[in-house]
Every structure is written in structure tokens, then in C-alpha cells.
Phi, psi and omega in degrees: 000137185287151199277338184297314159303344139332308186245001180295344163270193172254096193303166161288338192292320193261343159312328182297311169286317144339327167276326165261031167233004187015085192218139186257141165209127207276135212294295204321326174270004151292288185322315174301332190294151165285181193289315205288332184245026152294312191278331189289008170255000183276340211248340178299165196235144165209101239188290161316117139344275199289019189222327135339273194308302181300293171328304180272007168264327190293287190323315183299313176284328151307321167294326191272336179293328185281315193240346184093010195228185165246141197283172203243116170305139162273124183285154169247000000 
């Protein structure tokens, strides 16, 4: 399997982050991201307070760069 078919879903590892920056990020603005910057969100550490914090404005900013919008918060 190719690593780009790889990454054609939301691996879990960054769903997972996604929970802690409680931020939805929508499979279809998943598509939009390019190979180079999916993987840097699968490979970014978010863990951290301050790595939090970087993951969901870096996250942020990609979306708003991608779709013209602001992400959509994840309700809990």
C-alpha cells in the first residue's frame, strides 16, 4: 500500500489528537491537506500543554488556509 493511500483516512493517532485540541476536522478538509502536511500531523507530538496548544493553532490554521473557514469545535 502506498503511504499516500495510507493517509486517505484520518489515521487514529491524529483522531486521537483531535480530541485534545477539540477541534472536528471534517474527512472531506482531510482531502484537502496535501501528503506532506497529513503527515506532519500524524508525526507532530501533542502531548504537551504547549504542544496542544501548537497542534491546535498550526491545525487551525491549515483549515482556515484550506477551506476559507474557521474549524468547527468538537462538541463533547
Amino acid at each position: 500500500m502506498a503511504e499516500a493511500d495510507d493517509l486517505a483516512l484520518i489515521p487514529r493517532s491524529v483522531r486521537d489528537k483531535l480530541d485534545r485540541v477539540a477541534i472536528k476536522l471534517h474527512l472531506k478538509d482531510w482531502a484537502l491537506l496535501t501528503l506532506a502536511e497529513r503527515r506532519r500531523l500524524v508525526d507532530q507530538p501533542c502531548e504537551s500543554a504547549a504542544e496542544v496548544d501548537r497542534y491546535r493553532e498550526e491545525l487551525s490554521a491549515l483549515i482556515r488556509s484550506r477551506t476559507g473557514r474557521e474549524p468547527d469545535p468538537l462538541r463533547r
